[in-house]
N, C-alpha and C positions, 0 to 999 in steps of 0.2 A: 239512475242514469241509463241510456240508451245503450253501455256498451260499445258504445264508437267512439277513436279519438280521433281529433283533426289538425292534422297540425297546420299550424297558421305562421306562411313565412313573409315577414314584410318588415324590413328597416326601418319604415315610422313607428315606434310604441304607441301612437294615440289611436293607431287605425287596429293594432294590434288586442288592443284593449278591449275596444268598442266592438270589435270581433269577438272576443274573449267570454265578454259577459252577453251576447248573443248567445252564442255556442252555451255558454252557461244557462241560458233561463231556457232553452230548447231540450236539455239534459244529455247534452254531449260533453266527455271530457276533451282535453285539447292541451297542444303541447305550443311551442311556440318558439322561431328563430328569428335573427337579424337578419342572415346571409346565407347564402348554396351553402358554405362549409361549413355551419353548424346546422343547417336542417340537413344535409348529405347523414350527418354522424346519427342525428334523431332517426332518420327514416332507415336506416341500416339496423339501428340499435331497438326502436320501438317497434315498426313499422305499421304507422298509424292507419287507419281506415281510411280516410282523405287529405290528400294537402291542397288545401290555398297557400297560393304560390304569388308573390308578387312579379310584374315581370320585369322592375325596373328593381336589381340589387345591385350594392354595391358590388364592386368584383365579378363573379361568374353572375351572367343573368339568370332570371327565373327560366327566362325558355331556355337556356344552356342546361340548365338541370333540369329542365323535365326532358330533354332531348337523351339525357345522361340516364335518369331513372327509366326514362323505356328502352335502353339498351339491355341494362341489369334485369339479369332473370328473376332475382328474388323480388325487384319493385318493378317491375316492368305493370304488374295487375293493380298497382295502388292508382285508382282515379286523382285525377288533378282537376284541380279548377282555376285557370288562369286571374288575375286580379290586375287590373290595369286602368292606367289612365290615356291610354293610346286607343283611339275611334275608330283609324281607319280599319276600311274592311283588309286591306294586306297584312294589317297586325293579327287582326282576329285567325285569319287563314294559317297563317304560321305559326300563331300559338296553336292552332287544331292539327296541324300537319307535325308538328313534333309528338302527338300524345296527346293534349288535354283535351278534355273530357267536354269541357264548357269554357265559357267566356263572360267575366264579370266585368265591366267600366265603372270606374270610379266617377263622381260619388253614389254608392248604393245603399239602399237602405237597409238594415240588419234582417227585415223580415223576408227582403227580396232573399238576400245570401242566404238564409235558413231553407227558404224552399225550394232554391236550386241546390244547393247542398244535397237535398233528401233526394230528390228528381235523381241526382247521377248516382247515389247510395243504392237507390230500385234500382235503379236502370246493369248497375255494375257490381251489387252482391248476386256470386252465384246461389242455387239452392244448398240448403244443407249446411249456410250458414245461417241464415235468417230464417229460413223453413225446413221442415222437415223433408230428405232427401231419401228414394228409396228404391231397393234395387233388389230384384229379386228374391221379394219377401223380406229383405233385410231392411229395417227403417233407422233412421236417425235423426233424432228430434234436438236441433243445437238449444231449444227455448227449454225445454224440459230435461235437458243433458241426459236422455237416452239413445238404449240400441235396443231396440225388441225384433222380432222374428214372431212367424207364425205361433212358434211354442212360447212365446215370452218374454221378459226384461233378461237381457244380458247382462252380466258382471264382469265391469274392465277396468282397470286403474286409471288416471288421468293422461298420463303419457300415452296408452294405448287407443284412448278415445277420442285424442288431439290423434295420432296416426290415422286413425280410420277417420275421420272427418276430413282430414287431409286427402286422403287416395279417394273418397266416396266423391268429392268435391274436382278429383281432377285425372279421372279415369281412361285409361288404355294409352295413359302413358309413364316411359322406364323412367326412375328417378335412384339418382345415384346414391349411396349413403353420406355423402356431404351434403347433399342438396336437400333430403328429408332431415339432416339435421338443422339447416337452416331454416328451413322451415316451419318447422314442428316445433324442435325446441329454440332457435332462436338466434341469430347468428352472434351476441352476444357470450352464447354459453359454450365455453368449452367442457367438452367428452368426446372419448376416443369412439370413429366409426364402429367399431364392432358394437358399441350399447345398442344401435340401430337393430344390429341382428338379431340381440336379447328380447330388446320389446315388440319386434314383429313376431318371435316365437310367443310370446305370450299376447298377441291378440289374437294370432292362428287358433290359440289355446281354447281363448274367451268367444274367437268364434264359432268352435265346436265343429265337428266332421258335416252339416249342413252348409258352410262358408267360407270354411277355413282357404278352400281351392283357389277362393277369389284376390287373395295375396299371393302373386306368383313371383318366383325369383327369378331373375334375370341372368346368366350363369356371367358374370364377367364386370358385369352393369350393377345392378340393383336390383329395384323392385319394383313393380307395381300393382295396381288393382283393374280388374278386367273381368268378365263375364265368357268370356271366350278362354277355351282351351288355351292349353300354355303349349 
């Protein structure tokens, strides 16, 4: 598998399907709703690497929710790909003006949706998830799940390696200890903020007196990661 999930929101099952086993023979997993309020609960819970979005749902429209997830800070970065069976150019404009990323009209062929899919994937994964991301001698390779340095492979637990991938990926800005727990571990998973505090001590740890500077606390706020003096 590719490691990417996509979730696929459209009230028809047969479109859904036929999406499905696309996404399948390309080696993406994928999740899949009826309506805004069950893809709302997925994308909060999973928070998939892409949604196709239908824009005609029952209830809340598709552009209503993506108007909705680029409000939200935690999915505000999840790319959209609209799906629609509306031509005109004022649909198109307004589906791009709320958020999405692209624009697909129905009927399309599966192999079209595959390569626009990857098109917005490049275009909208930052580094350091897909490639190796690096900063002042410090590297991190997300394909080969390391951290090396001039002197060598680092040793960090899983939690601390999701953290540093996290701040390496979105740097010289303060992030609260609620907001790296959503993040990081998952807005799913409940634990008390202070665990936060635990395991930036122990990647300061893992980062050694060469790095450690680069996690700075915020006094009141949180944390962040920076290259610049605190």
């Amino acid at each position: 598998m590719s490691g990417k999930t996509v979730l696929i929101v459209d009230d028809e099952a047969p479109i859904r399907e036929m999406i499905a086993v696309a996404l399948e023979m390309a080696d993406y997993d994928y999740l899949e709703a009826k309506d805004a309020r069950e893809a709302h609960a997925l994308i909060v819970d999973k928070l998939p690497d892409l949604i196709l979005l239908d824009w005609m749902l029952p209830g809340t429209s598709g552009v209503e929710l993506a108007r909705r997830l680029k409000k939200e800070e935690a999915t505000a970065g999840i790319p959209i790909i609209m799906l629609t069976a509306k031509v005109e150019e004022d649909n198109k404009i307004q589906g791009l003006e709320v958020g999405a990323d692209d624009y697909i009209t129905k009927p399309f062929s599966p192999r079209e949706l595959v390569a626009r899919l990857k098109a917005v994937l490049r275009r909208t994964t930052p580094p350091g998830v897909d490639t190796p991301i690096e900063v002042d001698g410090l590297t991190l390779d997300p394909i080969g799940h390391r951290v090396t340095t001039g002197e060598g492979e680092l040793t960090m637990g899983p939690t601390e390696y999701r953290l540093l991938q996290f701040f390496m990926t979105h740097q010289e800005r303060v992030y609260t200890r609620s907001q790296l727990l959503d993040q990081v571990w998952g807005g799913n998973v409940y634990v008390e903020e202070r665990t936060v505090d635990v395991h930036i001590r122990r990647l300061r740890k893992a980062l050694g007196d060469g790095y450690d500077h680069l996690i700075q606390t915020v006094r009141g706020t949180g944390y962040r990661f920076s290259t610049r003096a605190a």
